[in-house]
N, C-alpha and C positions, 0 to 999 in steps of 0.2 A: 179490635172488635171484641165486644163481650160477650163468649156465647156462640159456637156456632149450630145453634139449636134451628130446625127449618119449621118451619107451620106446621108439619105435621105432629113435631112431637110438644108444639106448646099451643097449638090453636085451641080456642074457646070451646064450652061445651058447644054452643050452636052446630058446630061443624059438625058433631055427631050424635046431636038429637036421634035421629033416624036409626043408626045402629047402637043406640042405647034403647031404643024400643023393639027390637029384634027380639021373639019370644026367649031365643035360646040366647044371649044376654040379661034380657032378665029372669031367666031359672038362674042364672049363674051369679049373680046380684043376689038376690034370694036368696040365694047356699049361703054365700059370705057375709050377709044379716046375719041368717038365724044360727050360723056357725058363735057369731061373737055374743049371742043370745044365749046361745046352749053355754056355753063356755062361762057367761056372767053367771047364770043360774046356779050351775055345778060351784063355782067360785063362792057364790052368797052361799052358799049349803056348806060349804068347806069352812068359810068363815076367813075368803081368801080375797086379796083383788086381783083384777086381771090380768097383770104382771105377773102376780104370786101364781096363779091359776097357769100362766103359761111355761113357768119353770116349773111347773108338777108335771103338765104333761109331758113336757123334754125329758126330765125325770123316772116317771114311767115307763115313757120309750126308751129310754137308755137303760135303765134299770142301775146307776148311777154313773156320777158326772161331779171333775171337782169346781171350783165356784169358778175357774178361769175358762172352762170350756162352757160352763152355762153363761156367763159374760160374752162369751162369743157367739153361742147358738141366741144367745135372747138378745144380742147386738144392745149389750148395755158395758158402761166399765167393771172391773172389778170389785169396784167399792160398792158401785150398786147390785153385783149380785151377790157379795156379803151380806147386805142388808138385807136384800129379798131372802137370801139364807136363814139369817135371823131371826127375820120374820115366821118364817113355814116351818122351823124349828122351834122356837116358841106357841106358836099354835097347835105343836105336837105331828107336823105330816113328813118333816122328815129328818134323821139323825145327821151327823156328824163321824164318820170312822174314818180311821187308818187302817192301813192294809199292811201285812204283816212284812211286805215285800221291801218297801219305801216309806218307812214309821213317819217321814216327813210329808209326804202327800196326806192332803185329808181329801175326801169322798163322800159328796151329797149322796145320800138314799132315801128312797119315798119308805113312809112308812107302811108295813102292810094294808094296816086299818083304815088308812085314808085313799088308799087305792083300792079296796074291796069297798068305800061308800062312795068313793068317782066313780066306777066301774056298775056299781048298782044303780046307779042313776042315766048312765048309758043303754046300760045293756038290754031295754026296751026298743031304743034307738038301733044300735046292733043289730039285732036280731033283728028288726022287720029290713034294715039295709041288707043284710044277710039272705032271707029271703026274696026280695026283688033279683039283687045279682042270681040268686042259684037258680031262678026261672029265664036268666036270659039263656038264647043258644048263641053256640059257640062265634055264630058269623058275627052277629050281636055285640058282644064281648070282646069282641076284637077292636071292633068301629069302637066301641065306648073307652077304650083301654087306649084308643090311638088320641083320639078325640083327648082323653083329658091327660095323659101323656105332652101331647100338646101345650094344653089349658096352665099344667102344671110349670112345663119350660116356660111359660111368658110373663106365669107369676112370680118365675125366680128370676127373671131377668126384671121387673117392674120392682122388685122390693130392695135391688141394687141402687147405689148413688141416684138422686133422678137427676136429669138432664140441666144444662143454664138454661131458661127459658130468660131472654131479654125481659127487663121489668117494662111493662105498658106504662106511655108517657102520656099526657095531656099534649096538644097539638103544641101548645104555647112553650111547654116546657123542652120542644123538643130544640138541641142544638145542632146549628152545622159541624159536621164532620169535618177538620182541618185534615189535610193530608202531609 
């Protein structure tokens, strides 16, 4: 048998029409639009693409990373995150160093300049995120923390291998099973 995937993890959208219109599905649809929105914007303003855009911001959070652990955080090969290196390197956002410890490791770093004009182009966004959280109370904060705690585990389990979903046949096409 190919596949032992069941109807629920490969049935059609039909089947969840319904809870794909659930309000709070789609504020959470919405977040992950205007996430890759925010994201493209800051990218065109950088002079970056959205690959490039996504190892700035691993980048940033790391505050650096050499090109086999951004290969692994951006689940691309090596070769492609030389390139994407390359790239954000030639557009000036981030160097190239060795660290004095292991002259043979090299070490992506964001440049300051291009993470003080990411960070200026957030920090409107920030700040009013900022203030929503500081007005929740504490009960509040709890639920919303567990809540996307939650949200968060199911995204990291959804962005792993996805499932065999048997390929859909045409009736004609389909054969008997010999045993």
């Amino acid at each position: 048998m190919s596949g032992d995937s069941g109807p629920s993890e490969c049935a059609s959208r039909g089947a969840y029409a319904d809870r794909l219109h659930d309000p709070i599905m789609q504020r959470l649809k919405a977040i992950s639009f205007l996430n890759l929105e925010i994201g493209k914007k800051i990218g065109e303003t950088l002079g970056v693409n959205v690959t490039d855009m996504a190892a700035m911001e691993l980048l940033i959070d790391a505050r650096t990373l050499t090109p086999s652990q951004l290969a692994n955080q951006l689940k691309v090969t090596t070769a492609a995150a030389t390139q994407i290196v390359d790239r954000l390197e030639r557009a000036g956002h981030v160097t190239r160093e060795r660290k004095t410890i292991d002259r043979r490791k090299i070490f992506v770093v964001p440049v300051e300049a291009s993470e003080v004009r990411a960070f200026a182009l957030l920090a409107p966004m920030l700040d009013a995120l900022s203030g929503v959280i500081s007005d929740l109370e504490p009960a509040e904060r709890r639920v919303i923390e567990t809540f996307l705690d939650q949200v968060v585990d199911i995204y990291l389990k959804a962005s792993g291998p996805p499932p065999l979903c048997p390929e859909p046949t045409e009736p004609d096409d389909a054969s008997p099973t010999v045993l």
